[in-house]
N, C-alpha and C positions, 0 to 999 in steps of 0.2 A: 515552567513548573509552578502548581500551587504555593503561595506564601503565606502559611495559616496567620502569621501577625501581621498584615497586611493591616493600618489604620482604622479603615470603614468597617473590615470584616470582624477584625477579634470582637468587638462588643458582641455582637450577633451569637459568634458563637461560643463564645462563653457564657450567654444569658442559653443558648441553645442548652449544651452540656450540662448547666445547672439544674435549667425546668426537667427536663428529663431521667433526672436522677433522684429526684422526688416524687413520690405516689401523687399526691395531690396535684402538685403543677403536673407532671406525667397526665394525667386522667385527662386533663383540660386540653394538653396538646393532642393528645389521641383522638378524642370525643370530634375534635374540631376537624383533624384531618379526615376522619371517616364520615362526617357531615359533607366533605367538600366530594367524596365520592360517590355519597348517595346523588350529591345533588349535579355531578359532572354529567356535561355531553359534549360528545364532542366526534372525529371522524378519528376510529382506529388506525385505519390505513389510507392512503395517496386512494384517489377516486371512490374509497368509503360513504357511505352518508355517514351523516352525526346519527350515533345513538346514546344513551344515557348507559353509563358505567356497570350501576347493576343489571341492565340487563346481559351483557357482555359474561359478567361473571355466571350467570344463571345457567346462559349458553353453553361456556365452557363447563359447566358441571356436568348439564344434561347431553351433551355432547361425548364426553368423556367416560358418562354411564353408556350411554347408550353402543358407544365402540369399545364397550370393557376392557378400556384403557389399563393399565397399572400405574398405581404411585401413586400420590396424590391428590386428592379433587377438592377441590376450594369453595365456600361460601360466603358472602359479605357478609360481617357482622351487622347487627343490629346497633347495639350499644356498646359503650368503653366501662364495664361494671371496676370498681373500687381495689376492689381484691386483683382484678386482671392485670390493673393499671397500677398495681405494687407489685408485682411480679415483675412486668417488664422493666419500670423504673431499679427494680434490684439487679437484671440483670445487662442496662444499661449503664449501672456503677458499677458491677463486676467489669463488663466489657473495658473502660474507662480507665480503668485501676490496671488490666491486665495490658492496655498498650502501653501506660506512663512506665510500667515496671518493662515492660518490653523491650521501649524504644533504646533504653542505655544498657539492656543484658549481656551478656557475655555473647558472643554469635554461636555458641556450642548450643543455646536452649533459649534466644531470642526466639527463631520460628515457633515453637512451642507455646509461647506466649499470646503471640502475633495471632496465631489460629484461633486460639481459645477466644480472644478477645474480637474477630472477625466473626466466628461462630454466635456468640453471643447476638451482637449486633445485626448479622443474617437471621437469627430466631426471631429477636423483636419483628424486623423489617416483615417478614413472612408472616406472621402469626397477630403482628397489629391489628389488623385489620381484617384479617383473613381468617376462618376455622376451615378445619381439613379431615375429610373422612380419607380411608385408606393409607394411614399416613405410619409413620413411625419417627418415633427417638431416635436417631441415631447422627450420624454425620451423614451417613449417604453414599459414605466412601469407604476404601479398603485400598492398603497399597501392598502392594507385592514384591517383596526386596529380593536381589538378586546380588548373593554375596561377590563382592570383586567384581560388578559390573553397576556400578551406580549410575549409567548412563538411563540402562534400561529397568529402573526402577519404574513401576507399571499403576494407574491409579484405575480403580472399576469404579463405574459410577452406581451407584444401588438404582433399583424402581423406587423407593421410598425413603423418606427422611431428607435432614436439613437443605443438605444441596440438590436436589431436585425439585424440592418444593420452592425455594430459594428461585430457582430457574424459571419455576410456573409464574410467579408471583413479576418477576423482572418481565415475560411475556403479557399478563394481565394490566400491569401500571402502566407499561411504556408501547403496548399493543403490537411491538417487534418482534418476531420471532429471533431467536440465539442460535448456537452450534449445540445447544442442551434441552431446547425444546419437544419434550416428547407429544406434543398435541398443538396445532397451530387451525384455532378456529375462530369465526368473526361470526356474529348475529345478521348480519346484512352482505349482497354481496355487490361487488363493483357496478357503477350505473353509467361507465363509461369503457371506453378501451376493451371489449369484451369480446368482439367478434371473432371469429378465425385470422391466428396470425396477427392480434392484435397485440398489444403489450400486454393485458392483465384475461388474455385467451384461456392460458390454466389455472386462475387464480380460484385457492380454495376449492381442486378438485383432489388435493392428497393430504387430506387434515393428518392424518399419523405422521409426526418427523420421521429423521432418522437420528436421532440424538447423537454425540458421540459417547461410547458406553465405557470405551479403554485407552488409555491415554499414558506415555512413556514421560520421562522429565525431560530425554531430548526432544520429542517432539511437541513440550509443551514451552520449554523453554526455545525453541527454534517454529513456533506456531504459524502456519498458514494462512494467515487470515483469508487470502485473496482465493485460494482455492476452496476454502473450507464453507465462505459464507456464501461464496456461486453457486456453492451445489444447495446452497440450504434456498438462496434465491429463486432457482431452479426446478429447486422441487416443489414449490409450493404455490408455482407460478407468479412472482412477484419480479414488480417493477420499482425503483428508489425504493429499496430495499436497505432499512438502516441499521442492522443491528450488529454489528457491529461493538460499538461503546457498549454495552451490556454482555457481549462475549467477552470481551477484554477483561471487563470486570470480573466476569464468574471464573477466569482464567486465573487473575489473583487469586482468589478465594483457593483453589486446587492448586495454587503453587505453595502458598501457607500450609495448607494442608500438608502435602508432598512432603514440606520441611520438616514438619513436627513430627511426622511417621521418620524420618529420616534420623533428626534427631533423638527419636526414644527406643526406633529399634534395628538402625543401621550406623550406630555411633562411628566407625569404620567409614559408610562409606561418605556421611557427613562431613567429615574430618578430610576427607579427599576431595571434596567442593571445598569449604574450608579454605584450605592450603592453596588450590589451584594450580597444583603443577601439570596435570594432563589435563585440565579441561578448565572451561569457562562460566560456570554455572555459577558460582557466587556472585559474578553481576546480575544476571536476572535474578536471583532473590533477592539482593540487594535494591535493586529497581522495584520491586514489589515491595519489600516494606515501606520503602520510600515515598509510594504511592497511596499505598494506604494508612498510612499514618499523615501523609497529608492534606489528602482528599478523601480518600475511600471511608473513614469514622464519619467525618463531620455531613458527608453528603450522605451517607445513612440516617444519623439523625434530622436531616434535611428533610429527606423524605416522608418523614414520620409528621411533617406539618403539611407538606404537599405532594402525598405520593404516585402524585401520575406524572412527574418529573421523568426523566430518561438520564443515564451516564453520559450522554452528550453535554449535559446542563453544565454549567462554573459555578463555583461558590463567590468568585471574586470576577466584578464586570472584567478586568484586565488581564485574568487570567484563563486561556483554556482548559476543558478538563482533559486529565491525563489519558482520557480512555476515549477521547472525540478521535476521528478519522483527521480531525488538523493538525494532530502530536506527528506531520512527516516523519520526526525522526524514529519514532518507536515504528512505523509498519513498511517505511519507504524500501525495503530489501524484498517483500515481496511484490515482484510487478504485477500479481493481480490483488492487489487490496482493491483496489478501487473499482471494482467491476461491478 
């Protein structure tokens, strides 16, 4: 596990936390990270060529018009204007302010916090760098309480808003498609393995995902990985298929969420995770704050210097991240993770 004061790393990220929380230093980390994406090439995928970054993005736009996709569609900024780069900077101190008050709340209205503060910091990450036509305000989400059954407490994921754009954005940076990817497309296509029966044989012949749209707390806190990202594998004909570390992620994000709905309008059956006497769900939200107050803040902000990083990356050379396929002990129950 992450040790945020780890010697080498506090300096980093506390000069991190600081420039970021300021309009002025904010503009200069921004301006800089979007610099490195105009100017990135590189191979999206295993037998890819190198192509340059914006075109990737252009692709998926024009891609994503053209299959009148829903939700939505993304364009590279140009510039980090003054005004943009005080917006985020405010609501990268909001985010900041709301884990510190978080991390020691009462666990009755901790997730509530948690979320607020994960939301904030998924807007920046999304919206840096990124503008979005077809899009909306909103979370993205809706949970569906089922009085005296908090097992099957139900999450919809929207076509638009935070967390689905969240999701495009993690497919755009890290070139992996997720279990949330509604559109999985590349500007070039494999210049190897391609024949009949080859390894990357149906690769990029079913650009629409199959996202997953509906999601339960047991099934999100008892998560498939092995079976869920074969099929995403699968379908999209892909070979070292890594996404993985990026589901993981967006999986916190909907369990935070999960909580704070929980918390503000199933007080009952919160209080019944809580306690734990018929079931086991307070460890995995406990495991999720855990993670993102010790990785999941600072490698947001991380990004926002270098963001074609992946959740596979560490903050600290000695330490894994919580969401790499190495963490055995978080995914080793199910025997197909690793497929």
């Amino acid at each position: 596990m992450l040790h945020l004061y780890d010697q080498k790393a506090k300096p980093l990220i506390i000069k991190r936390r600081r420039l970021l929380r300021l309009p002025n230093s904010a503009q200069a980390v921004l301006s800089a990270g979007l610099a490195k994406l105009h100017s990135a090439t590189g191979s999206r995928c295993w037998a890819l060529p190198a192509t340059r970054f914006p075109e990737e993005v252009a692709h998926y736009y024009a891609r994503h018009k053209a299959l009148g996709s829903p939700g939505p569609r993304p364009k590279l900024r140009t510039a980090v204007s003054a005004s943009f780069a005080e917006e985020q900077a405010l609501r990268v101190d909001a985010a900041l302010n709301f884990a510190e008050i978080g991390e020691r709340a009462d666990p009755l209205i901790k997730p509530i916090l948690l979320y607020y503060s994960c939301a904030h910091l998924c807007g920046v990450y999304s919206r840096a760098f990124l503008e979005w036509e077809c899009d909306s305000r909103s979370h993205g989400l809706t949970c569906n309480h089922r009085a005296g059954d908090v097992r099957n407490t139900q999450l919809t994921i929207a076509k638009a808003g935070l967390f689905p754009r969240v999701s495009t954005t993690c497919f755009l940076f890290t070139g992996q498609p997720n279990c949330f990817s509604p559109l999985v497309t590349y500007s070039c296509q494999p210049v190897a393995h391609v024949a009949s029966g080859e390894l990357l044989a149906n690769f990029g012949k079913n650009e629409l995902g199959r996202p997953i749209t509906k999601i339960t707390l047991d099934e999100l806190a008892n998560f498939e990985f092995g079976t869920r990202l074969k099929a995403v594998r699968q379908w999209h004909g892909f070979h070292k298929y890594r996404g993985l570390p990026t589901t993981a992620f967006l999986l916190d994000v909907l369990t935070l969420f999960l909580g704070s709905s929980l918390a503000r309008y199933d007080i009952l059956g919160w209080k019944q995770i809580l306690e734990g006497k018929d079931n086991s769900y307070r460890i995995h939200f406990e495991e999720t704050y855990e993670r993102f107050l010790q990785f999941g803040i600072d490698f947001l902000l991380a990004m926002l210097e270098n963001p074609l990083q992946d959740f596979n990356q560490r903050l600290i050379p000695s330490s894994p991240s919580p969401y790499s396929a190495d963490d055995e002990s978080r995914f080793s129950q199910d025997p197909n993770y690793q497929l």
